[in-house]
Structure formats: C-alpha cells, structure tokens
MMTF fields as JSON, N, C-alpha, C and O atoms, coordinates in Angstrom:
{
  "mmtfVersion": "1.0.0",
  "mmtfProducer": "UNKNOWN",
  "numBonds": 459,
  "numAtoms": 460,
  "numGroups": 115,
  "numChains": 1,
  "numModels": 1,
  "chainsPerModel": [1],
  "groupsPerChain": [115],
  "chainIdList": ["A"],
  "bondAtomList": [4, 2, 8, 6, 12, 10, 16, 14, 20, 18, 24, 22, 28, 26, 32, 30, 36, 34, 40, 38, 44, 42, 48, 46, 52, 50, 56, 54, 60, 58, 64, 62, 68, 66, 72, 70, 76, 74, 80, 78, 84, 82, 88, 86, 92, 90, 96, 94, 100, 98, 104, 102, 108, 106, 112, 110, 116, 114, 120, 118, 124, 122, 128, 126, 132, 130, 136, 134, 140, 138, 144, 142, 148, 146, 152, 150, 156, 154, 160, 158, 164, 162, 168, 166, 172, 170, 176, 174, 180, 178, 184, 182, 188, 186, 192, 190, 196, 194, 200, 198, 204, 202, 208, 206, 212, 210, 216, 214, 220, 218, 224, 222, 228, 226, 232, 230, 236, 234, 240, 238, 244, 242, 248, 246, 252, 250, 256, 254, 260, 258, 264, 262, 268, 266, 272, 270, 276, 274, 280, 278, 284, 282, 288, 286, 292, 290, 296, 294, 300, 298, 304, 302, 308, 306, 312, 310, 316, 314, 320, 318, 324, 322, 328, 326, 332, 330, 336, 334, 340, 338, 344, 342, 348, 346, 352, 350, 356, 354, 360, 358, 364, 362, 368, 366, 372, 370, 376, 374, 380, 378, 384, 382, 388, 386, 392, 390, 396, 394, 400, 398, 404, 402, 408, 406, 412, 410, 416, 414, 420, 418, 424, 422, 428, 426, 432, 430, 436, 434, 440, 438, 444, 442, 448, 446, 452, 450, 456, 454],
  "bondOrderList": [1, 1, 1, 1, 1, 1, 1, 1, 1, 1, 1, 1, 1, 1, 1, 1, 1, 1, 1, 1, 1, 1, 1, 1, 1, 1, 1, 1, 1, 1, 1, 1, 1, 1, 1, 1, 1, 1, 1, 1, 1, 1, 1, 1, 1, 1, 1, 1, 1, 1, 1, 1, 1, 1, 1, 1, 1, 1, 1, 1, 1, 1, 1, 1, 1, 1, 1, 1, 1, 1, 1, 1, 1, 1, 1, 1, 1, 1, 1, 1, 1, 1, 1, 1, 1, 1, 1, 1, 1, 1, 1, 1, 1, 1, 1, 1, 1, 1, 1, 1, 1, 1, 1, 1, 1, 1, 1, 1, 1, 1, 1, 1, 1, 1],
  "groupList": [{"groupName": "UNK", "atomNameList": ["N", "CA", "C", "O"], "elementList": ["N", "C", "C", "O"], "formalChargeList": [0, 0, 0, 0], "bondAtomList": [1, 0, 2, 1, 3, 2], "bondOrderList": [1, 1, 2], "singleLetterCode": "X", "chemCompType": "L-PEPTIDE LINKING"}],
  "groupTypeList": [0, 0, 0, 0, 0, 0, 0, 0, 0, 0, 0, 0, 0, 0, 0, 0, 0, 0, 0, 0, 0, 0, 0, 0, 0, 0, 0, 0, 0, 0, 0, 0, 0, 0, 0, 0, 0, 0, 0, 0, 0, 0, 0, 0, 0, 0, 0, 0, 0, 0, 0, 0, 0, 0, 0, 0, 0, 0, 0, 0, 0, 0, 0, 0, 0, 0, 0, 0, 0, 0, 0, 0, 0, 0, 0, 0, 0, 0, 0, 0, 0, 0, 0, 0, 0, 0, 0, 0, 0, 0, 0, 0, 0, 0, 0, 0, 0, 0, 0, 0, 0, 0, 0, 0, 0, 0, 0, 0, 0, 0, 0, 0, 0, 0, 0],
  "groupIdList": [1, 2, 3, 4, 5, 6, 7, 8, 9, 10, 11, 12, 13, 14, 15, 16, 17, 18, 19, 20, 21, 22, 23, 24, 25, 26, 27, 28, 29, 30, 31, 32, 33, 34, 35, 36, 37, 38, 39, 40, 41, 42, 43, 44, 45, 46, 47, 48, 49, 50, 51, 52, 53, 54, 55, 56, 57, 58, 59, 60, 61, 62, 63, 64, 65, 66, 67, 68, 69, 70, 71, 72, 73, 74, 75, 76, 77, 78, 79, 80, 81, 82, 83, 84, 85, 86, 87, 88, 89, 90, 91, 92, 93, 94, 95, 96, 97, 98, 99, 100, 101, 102, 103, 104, 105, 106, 107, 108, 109, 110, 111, 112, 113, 114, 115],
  "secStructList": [7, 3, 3, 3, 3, 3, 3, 3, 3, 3, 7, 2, 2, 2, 2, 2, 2, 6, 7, 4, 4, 4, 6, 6, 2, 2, 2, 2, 1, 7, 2, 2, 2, 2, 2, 2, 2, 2, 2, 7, 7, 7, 2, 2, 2, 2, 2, 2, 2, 2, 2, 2, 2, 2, 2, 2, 2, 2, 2, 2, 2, 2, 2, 2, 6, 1, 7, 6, 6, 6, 1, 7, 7, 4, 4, 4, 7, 7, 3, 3, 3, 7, 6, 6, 7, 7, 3, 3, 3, 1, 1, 7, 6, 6, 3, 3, 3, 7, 7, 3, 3, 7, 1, 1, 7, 3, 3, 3, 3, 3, 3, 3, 3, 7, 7],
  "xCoordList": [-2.075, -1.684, -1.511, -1.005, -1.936, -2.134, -0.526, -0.109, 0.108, 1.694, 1.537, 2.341, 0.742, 0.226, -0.974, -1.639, -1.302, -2.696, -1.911, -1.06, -3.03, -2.469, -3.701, -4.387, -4.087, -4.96, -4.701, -4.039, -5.401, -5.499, -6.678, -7.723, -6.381, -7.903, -6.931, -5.906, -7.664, -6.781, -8.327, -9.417, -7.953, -9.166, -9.105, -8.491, -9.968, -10.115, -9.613, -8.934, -10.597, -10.158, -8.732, -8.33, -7.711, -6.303, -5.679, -4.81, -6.195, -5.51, -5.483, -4.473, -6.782, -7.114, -6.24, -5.768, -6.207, -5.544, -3.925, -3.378, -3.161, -1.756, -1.689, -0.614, -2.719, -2.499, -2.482, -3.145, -1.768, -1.995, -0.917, 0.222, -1.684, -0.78, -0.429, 0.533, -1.374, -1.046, 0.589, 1.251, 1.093, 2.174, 2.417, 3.454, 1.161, 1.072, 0.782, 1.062, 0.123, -0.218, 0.824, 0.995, 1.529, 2.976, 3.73, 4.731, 3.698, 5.033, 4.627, 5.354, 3.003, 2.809, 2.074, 2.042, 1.427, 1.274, 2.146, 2.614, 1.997, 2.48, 2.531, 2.039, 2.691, 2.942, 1.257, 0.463, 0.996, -0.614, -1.416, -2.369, -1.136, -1.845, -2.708, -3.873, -1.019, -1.528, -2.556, -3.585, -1.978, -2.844, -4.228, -4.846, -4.659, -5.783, -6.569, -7.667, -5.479, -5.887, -5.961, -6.156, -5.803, -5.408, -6.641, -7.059, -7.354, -8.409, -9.749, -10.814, -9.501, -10.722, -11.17, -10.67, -12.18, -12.968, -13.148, -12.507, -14.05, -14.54, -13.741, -12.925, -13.616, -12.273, -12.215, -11.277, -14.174, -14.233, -13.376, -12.386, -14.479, -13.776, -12.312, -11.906, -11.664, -9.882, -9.396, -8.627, -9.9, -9.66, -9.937, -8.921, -10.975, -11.282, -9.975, -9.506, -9.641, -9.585, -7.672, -7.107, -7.198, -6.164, -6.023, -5.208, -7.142, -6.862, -7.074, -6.915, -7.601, -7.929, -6.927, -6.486, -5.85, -4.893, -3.506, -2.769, -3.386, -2.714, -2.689, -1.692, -4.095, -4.537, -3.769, -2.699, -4.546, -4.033, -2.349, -1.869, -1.58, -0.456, 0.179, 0.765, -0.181, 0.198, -0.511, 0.098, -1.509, -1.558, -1.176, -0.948, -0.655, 0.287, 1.441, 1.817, 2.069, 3.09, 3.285, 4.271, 2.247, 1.94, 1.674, 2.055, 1.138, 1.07, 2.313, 2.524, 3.432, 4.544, 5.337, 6.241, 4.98, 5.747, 6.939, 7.668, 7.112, 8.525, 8.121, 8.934, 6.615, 6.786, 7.097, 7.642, 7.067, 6.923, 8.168, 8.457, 9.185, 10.673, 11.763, 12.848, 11.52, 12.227, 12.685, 13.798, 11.502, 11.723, 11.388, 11.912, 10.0, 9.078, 8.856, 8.537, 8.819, 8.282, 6.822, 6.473, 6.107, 4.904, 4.743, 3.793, 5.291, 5.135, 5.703, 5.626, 6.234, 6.721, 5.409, 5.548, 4.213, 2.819, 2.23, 2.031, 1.559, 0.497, -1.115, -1.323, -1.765, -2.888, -4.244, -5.039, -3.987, -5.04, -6.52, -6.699, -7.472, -8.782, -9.241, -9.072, -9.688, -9.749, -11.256, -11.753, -11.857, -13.005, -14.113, -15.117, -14.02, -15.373, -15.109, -15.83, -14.328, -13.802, -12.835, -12.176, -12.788, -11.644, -10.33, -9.542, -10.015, -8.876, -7.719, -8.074, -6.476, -5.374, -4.226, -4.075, -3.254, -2.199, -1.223, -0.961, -0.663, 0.316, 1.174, 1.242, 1.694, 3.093, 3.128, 4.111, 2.034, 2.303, 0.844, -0.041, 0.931, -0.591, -0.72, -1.752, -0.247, -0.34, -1.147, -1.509, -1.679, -2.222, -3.857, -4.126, -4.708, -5.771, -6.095, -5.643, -7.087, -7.035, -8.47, -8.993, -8.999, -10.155, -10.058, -8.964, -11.198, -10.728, -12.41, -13.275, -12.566, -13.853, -13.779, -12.758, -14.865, -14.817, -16.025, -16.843, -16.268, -17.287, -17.381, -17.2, -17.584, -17.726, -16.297, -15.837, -16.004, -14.922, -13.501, -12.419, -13.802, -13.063, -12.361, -13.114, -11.015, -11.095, -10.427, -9.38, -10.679, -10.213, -9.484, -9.349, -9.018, -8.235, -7.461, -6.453, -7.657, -7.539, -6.733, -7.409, -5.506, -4.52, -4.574, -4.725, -4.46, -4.239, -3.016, -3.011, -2.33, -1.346, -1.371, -1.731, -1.119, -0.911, -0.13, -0.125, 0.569, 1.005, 0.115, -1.113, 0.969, 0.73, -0.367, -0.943],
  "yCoordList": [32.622, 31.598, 30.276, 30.311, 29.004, 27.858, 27.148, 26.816, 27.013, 26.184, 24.665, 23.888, 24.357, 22.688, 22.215, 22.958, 20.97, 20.461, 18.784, 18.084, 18.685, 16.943, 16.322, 17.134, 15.57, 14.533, 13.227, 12.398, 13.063, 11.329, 10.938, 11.546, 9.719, 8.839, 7.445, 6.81, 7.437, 6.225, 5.674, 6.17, 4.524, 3.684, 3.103, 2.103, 4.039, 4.034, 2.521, 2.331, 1.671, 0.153, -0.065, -0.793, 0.721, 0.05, 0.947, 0.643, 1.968, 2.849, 2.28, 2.144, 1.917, 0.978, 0.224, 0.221, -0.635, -1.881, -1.772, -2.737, -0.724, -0.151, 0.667, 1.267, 1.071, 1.323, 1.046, 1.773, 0.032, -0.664, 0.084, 0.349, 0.44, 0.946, 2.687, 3.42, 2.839, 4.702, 4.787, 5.822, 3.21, 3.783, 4.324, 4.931, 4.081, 5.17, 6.532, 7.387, 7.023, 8.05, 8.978, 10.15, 8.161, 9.183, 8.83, 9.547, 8.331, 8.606, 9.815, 10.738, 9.597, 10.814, 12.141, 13.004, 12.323, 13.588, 14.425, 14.14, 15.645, 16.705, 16.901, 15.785, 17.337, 17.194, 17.745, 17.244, 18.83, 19.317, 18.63, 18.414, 18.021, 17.006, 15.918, 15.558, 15.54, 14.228, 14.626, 14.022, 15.712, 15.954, 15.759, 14.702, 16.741, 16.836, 15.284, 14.881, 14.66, 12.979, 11.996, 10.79, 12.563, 11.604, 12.174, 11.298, 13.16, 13.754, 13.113, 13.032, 12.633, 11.989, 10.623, 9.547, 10.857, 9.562, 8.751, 7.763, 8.593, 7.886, 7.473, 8.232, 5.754, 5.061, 5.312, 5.552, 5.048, 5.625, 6.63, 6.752, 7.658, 8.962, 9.813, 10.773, 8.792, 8.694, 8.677, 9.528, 7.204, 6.606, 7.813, 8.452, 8.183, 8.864, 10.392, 10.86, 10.891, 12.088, 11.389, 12.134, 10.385, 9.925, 9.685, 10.106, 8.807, 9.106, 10.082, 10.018, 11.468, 12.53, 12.742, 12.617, 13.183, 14.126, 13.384, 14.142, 11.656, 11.28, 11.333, 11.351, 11.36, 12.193, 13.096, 13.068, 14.486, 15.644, 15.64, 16.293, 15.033, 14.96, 14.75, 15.549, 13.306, 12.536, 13.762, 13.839, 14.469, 15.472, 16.128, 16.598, 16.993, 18.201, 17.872, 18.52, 16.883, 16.097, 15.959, 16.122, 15.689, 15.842, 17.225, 17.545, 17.96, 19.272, 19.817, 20.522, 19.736, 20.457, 19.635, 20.214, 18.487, 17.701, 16.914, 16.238, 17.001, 16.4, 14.898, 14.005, 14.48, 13.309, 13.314, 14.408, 12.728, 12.226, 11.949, 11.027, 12.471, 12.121, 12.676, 12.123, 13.265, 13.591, 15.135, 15.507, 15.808, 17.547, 17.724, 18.593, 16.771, 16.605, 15.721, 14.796, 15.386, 14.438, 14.444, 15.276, 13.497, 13.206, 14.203, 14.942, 14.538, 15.101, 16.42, 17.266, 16.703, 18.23, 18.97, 20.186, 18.44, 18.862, 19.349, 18.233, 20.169, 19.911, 20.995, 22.208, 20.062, 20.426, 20.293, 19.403, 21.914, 22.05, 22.951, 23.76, 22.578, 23.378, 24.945, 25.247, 25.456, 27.409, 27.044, 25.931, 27.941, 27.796, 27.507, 27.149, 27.677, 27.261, 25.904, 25.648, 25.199, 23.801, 23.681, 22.67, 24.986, 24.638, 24.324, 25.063, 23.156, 22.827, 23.6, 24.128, 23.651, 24.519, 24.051, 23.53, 24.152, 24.12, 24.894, 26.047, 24.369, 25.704, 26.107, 27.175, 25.377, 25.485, 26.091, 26.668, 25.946, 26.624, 27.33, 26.666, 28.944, 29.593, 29.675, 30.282, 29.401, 29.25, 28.26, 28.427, 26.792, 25.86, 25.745, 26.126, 25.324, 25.464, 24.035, 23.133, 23.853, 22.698, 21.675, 21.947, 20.688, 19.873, 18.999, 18.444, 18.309, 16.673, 16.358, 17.22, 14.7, 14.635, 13.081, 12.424, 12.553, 10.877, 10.826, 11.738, 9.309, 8.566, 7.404, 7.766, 6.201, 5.415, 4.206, 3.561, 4.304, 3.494, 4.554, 4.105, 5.312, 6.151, 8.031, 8.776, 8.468, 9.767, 10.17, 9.544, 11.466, 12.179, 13.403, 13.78, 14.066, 15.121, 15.828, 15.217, 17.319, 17.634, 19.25, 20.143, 19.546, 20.435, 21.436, 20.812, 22.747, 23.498, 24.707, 25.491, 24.38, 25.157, 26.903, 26.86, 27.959, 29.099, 30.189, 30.227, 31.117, 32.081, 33.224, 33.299, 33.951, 34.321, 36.088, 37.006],
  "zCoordList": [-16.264, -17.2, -16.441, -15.319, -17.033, -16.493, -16.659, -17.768, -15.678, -15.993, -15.834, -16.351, -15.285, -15.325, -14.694, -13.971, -14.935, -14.447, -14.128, -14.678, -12.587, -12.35, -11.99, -11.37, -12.079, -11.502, -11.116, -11.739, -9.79, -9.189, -8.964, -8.734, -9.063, -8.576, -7.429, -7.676, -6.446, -5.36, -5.22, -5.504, -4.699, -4.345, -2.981, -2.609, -2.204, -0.848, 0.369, 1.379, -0.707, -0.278, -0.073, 0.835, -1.127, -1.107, -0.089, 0.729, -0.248, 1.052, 2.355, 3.046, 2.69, 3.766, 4.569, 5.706, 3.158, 3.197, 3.378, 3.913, 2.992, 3.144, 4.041, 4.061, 5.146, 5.859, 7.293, 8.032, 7.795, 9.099, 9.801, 9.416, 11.207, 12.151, 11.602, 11.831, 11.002, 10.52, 9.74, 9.683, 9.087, 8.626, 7.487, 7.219, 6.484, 5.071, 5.45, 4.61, 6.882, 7.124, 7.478, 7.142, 8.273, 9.047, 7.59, 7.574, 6.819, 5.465, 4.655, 4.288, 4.388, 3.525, 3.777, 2.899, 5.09, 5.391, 6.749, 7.851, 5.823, 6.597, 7.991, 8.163, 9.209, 10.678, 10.902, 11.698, 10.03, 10.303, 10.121, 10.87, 8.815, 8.351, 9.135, 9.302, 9.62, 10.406, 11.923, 12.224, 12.662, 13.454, 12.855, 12.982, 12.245, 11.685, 11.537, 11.921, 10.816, 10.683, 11.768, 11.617, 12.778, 14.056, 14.715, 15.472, 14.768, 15.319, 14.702, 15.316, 13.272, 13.424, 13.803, 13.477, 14.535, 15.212, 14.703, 15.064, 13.615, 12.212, 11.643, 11.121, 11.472, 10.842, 8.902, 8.142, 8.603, 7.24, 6.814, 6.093, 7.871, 7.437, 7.369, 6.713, 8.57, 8.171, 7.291, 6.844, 6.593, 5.523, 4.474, 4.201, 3.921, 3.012, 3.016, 1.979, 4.425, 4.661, 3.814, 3.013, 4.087, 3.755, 2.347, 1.527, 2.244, 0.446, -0.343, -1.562, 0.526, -0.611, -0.641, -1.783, 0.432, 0.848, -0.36, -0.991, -0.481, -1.233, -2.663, -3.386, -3.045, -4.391, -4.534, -5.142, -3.657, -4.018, -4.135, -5.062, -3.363, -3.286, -4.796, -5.526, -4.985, -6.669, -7.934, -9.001, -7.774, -8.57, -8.308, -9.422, -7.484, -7.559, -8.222, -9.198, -7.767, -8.333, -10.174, -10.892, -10.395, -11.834, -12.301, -13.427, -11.643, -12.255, -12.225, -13.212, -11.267, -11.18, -12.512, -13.115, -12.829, -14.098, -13.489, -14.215, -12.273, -11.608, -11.081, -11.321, -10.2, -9.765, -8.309, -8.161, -7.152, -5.916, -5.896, -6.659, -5.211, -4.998, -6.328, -6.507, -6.769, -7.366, -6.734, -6.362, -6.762, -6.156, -5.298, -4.601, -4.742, -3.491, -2.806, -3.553, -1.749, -1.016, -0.327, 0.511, -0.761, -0.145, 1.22, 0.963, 2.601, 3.499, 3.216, 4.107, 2.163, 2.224, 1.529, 1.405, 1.079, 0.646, 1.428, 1.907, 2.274, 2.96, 2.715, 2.69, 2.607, 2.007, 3.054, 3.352, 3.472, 4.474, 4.216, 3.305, 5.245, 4.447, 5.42, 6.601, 4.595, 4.621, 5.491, 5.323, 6.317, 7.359, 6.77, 7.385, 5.084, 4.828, 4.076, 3.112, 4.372, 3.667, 2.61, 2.365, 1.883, 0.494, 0.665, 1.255, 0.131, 0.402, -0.508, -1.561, -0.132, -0.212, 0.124, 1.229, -0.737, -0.657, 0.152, -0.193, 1.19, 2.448, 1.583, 0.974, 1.567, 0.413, -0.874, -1.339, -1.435, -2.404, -3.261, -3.8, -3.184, -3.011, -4.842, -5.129, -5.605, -7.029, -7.569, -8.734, -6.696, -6.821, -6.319, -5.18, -7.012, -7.104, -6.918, -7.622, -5.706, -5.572, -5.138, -4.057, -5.852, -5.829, -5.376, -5.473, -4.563, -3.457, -4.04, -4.195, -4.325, -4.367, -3.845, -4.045, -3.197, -2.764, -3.015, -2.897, -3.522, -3.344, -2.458, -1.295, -2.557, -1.88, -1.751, -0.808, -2.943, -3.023, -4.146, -4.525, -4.28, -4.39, -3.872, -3.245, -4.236, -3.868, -4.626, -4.793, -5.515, -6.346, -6.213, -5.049, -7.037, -6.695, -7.569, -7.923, -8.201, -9.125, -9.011, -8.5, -9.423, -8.799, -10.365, -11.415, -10.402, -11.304, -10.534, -9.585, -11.324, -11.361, -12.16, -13.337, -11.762, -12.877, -11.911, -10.68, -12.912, -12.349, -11.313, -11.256, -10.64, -9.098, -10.378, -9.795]
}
C-alpha cells in the first residue's frame, strides 16, 4: 500500500549559484554523501550529483507529509546508489526512489508504501 508520494524539480543553475565554497553541500548531505560528492572531479557533474540528492531530499520530505525541519533534516537523508546505480534511501528501505537531470534541471521522485 502506497502511504505517500513527493516530488522535486531544482534548477541546477541555482544550485550552482548557492553553492560557493561547498556550503549548500556540507548543510544538506549526509557524511556519505558528501564523500561521495567530494570525489567527483567534474564541477558539472558535482553540481548535478548535488541537485539530485536535494530533490530527492525535498521529495521525501513531501512524501513523509512533514517537510524539511520539522521531523527531518536535510543531512539526516542519505540517499545512496546500489552497484548497478539505483538510488536508495539508507534510512529508510520503504522508499522508492527516482533521480532524473537534464541540462538545466534535476528531478526526483520518492514513493513511499508499506514494508
């Protein structure tokens, strides 16, 4: 049974742009996370790997119905990927989880249901 659904859309450009000095990065991902994010070479592909991860974040957020600070905090998420790429929720194995980017955007789409 489905207990909620969330979706985001961020726009890569603004991420960018809010992020000088990795300080949107160290606020909103996880300690794995950020490794993971600090490993890549590619400033694009930072970028992108940052705004999916904040997506997914703001939709989970919405799927749980609570919102970013209220029950959760941005770094208490962490949304890492399984060997063949699917991304996943550590925290919480009930959540079903989609990342998509284009060029100036990154998407991200969380389904929630019982275990």
């Amino acid at each position: 049974m489905i207990l909620g659904i969330g979706t985001d859309i961020v726009e890569i450009g603004r991420i960018k742009r809010v992020n000088k000095d990795h300080r949107l990065a160290k606020r909103i991902l996880a300690d794995e996370e950020f490794d993971k994010y600090r490993n890549i070479s590619n400033e694009n592909r930072q970028t992108e790997f940052l705004a999916g991860r904040f997506a997914v974040k703001e939709a989970y957020a919405k799927a749980l119905g609570s919102g970013i600070g209220e029950s959760i905090a941005f770094n208490e998420i962490n949304c890492m990927n399984d060997s063949r790429g699917k991304p996943s929720l550590v925290n919480d194995r009930r959540a079903h989880v989609s990342i998509s980017h284009s060029e100036d955007y990154a998407m991200a789409m969380v389904v929630l249901e019982t275990q």
